[in-house]
C-alpha positions in Angstrom: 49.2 28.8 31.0 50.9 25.4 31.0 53.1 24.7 27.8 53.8 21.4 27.7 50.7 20.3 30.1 52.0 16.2 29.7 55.8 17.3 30.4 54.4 19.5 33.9 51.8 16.1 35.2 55.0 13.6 34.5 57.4 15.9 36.6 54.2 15.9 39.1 53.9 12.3 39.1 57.6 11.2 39.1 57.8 13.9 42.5 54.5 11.7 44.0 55.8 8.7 43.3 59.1 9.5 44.7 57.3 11.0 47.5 54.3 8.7 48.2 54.9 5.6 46.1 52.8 4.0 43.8 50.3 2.8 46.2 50.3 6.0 48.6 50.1 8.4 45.5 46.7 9.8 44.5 45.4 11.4 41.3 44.8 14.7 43.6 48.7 14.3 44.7 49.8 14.6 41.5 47.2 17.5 40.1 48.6 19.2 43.3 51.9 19.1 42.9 51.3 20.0 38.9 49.5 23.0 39.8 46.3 21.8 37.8 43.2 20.4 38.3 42.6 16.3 38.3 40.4 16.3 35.0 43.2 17.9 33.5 45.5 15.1 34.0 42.7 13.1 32.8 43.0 14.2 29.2 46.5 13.2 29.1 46.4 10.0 30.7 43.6 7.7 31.2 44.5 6.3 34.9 46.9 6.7 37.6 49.4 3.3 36.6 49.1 4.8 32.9 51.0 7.9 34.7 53.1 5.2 36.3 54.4 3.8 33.0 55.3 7.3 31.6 57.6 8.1 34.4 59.0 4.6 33.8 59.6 5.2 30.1 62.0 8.1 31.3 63.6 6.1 33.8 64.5 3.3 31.2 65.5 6.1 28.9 68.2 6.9 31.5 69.2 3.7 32.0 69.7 3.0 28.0 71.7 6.3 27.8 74.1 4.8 30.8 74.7 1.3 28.9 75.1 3.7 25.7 77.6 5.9 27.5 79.5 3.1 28.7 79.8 1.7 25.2 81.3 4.6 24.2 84.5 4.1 26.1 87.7 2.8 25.0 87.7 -0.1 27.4 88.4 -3.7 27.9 84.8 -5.2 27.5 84.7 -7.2 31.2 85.2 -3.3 32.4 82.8 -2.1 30.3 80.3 -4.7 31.1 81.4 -3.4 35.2 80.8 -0.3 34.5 77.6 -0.3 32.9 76.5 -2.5 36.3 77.5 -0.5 38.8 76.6 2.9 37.4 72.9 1.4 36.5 72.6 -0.2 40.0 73.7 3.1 41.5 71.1 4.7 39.6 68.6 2.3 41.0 69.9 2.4 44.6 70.2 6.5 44.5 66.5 7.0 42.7 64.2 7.8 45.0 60.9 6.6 42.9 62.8 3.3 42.7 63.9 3.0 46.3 60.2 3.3 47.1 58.8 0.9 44.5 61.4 -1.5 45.8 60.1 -1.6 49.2 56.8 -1.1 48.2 57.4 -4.9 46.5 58.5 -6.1 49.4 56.4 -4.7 51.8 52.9 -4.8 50.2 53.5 -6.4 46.7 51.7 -3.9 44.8 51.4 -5.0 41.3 52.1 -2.0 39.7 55.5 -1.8 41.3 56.0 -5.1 41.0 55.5 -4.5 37.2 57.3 -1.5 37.6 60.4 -2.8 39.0 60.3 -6.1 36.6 60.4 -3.6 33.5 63.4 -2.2 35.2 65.3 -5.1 35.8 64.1 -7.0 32.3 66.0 -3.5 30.7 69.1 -3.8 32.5 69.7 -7.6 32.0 68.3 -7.1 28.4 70.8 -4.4 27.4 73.8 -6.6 29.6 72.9 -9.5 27.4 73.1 -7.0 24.2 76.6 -5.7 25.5 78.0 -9.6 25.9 76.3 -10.6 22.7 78.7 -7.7 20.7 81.8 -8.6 23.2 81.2 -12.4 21.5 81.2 -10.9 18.3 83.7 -8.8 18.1 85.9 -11.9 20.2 86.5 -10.0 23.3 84.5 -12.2 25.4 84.0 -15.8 25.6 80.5 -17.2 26.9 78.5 -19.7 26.3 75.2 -18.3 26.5 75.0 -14.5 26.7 71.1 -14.5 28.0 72.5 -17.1 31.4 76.1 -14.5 31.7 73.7 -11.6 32.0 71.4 -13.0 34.4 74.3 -14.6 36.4 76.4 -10.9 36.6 73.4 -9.0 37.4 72.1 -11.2 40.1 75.7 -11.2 41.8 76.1 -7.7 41.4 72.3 -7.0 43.1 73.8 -9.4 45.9 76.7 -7.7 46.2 75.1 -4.0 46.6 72.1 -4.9 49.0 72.8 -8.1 50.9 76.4 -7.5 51.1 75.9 -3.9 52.2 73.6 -5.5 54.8 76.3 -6.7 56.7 79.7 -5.4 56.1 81.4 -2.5 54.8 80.2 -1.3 51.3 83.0 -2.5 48.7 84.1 0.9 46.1 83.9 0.6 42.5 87.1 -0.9 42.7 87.1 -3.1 45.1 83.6 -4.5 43.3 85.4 -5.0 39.8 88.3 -7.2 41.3 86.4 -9.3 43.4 84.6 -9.8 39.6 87.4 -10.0 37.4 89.6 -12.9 39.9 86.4 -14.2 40.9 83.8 -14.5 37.9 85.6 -13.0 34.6 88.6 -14.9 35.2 87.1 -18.0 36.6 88.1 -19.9 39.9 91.1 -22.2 39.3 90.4 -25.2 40.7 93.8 -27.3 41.1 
């Protein structure tokens, strides 16, 4: 007898997503893989992308408790703001669900991973835009508009881990957070 019967179909769902994708995963895969039959997953949730949101919920759980753990740290806030970036976007890079829903955007624009993937991104620069918002505050950082800083950082740091690692040698942690802090925290001097 299943116990929790919703906990066993999302750990089904998130190993056929992972596995098949959204677009290659079926009802059946994920009864399968849950040890159940398909109408049971049917009393739980109504549809296959409903399934698809609930494993999302989870992942956008983990990627909240990241930011949160990074705000937890007695660091400057520029390292902080690193931090939370890379760790997120290693998340996203080492997730297997999300490396398929990526190319599954890419490939055949499927537009429950596109929604997928948008949630996912929409979290990331939301809570960025939360964390320079309280570095403002508290006068740690100085922006002028923390929605445009969070947008900017994320879309160079997304550069930086695929097209960068497209063509050259991966940059560490390290390496990433000074080519930041002389480059983008700091500003380019211009003489």
């Amino acid at each position: 007898m299943i116990t929790n019967k919703r906990a066993t179909i999302l750990e089904a769902a998130k190993r056929a997503f992972s596995l098949f994708g959204y677009k290659g995963t079926s009802v059946a895969h994920v009864a399968k893989l849950a040890g159940i039959g398909k109408g049971t997953i049917y009393t739980e949730f109504k549809n296959k992308e409903k399934m698809l949101e609930a494993v999302m919920d989870g992942i956008l759980q983990d990627l909240g408790n990241i930011f949160e753990r990074v705000k937890q740290k007695d660091e400057r806030s520029i390292l902080k703001l690193h931090r939370a970036l890379y760790d997120t976007l290693h998340y996203r890079k080492e997730h297997q669900l999300l490396m398929h829903l990526t190319e599954e955007v890419s490939v055949h624009g499927t537009k429950e991973a596109v929604s997928a993937m948008q949630k996912v991104e929409d979290f990331i620069i939301s809570a960025l835009e939360q964390a320079i918002a309280q570095g403002v505050e508290k006068g740690r950082l100085q922006v002028m508009d923390a929605e445009v800083t969070a947008f900017t950082i994320y879309k160079l740091y997304i550069a930086f881990i695929v097209d960068w690692e497209e063509k050259k040698q991966p940059l560490t942690e390290e390496e990433l957070f000074q080519v930041f802090e002389n480059h983008i925290f700091n500003g380019i001097v211009v003489r």
